[in-house]
C-alpha positions in Angstrom: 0.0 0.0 0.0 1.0 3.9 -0.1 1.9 3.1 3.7 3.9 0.8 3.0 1.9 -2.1 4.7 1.9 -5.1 2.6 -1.2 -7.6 1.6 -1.6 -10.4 -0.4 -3.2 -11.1 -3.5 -5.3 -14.1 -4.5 -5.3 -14.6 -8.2 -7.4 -17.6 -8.5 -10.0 -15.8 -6.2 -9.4 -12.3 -7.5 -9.1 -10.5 -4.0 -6.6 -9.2 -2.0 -6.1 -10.1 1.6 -4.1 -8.7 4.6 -3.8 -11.9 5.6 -0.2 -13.7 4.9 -1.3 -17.3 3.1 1.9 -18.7 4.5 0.6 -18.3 8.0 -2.5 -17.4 8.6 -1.9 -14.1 10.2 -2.5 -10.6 9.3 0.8 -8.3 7.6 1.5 -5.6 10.3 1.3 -2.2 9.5 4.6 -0.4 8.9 5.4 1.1 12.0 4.4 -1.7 13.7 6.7 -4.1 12.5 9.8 -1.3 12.7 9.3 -0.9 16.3 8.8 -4.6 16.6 12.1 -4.7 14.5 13.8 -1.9 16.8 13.2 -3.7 20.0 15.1 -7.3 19.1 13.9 -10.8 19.3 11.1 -12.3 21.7 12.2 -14.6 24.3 11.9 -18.1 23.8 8.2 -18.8 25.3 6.7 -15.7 23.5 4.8 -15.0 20.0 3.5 -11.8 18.3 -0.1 -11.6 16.9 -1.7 -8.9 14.8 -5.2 -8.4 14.8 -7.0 -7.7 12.1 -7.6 -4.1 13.2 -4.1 -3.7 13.8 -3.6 -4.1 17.3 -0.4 -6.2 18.2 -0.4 -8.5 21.6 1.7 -11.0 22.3 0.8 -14.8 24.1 3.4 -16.2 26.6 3.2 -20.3 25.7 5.1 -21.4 29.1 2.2 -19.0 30.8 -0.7 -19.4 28.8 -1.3 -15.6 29.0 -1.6 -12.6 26.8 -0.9 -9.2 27.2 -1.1 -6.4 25.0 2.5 -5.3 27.4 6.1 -6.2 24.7 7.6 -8.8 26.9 10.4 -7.1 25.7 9.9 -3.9 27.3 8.3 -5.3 30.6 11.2 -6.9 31.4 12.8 -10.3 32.0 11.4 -13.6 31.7 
C-alpha cells in the first residue's frame, strides 16, 4: 500500500487479503513491524499476533497468558 503495509493477493480468487497465506496471520502495519524490528527478538516462550484491526499482543506459551505489554519492554522472563 501507499503506507507501506503489505497484503496479499489471490489470483485464482481475485481478492486481495491482509492476511499472509503462509501463516495465517495478518501483515503488520509499517510502524508496527519497525518498532517490533527496533526492539530485538522475543524470548523463547513468546509469540507476536496482529489483529485484524491492527492491534499487536503477544501470548506467553510457558504462561498461557496474553498481554497487550512487549515482553520485551516489561522486562525479563
Amino acid at each position: 500500500t501507499d503506507n507501506g503495509r503489505v497484503f496479499f493477493i489471490d489470483h485464482a480468487h481475485k481478492r486481495t487479503t491482509w492476511i499472509d497465506p503462509r501463516t495465517g496471520k495478518p501483515s503488520p502495519s509499517p510502524d508496527i513491524q519497525r518498532e517490533l524490528n527496533q526492539n530485538g527478538p522475543l524470548p523463547a516462550h513468546w509469540e507476536v499476533r496482529t489483529l485484524p484491526d491492527g492491534r499487536v499482543y503477544y501470548i506467553d506459551h510457558l504462561n498461557k497468558t496474553t498481554t497487550w505489554t512487549d515482553p520485551r519492554i516489561a522486562g525479563p522472563y
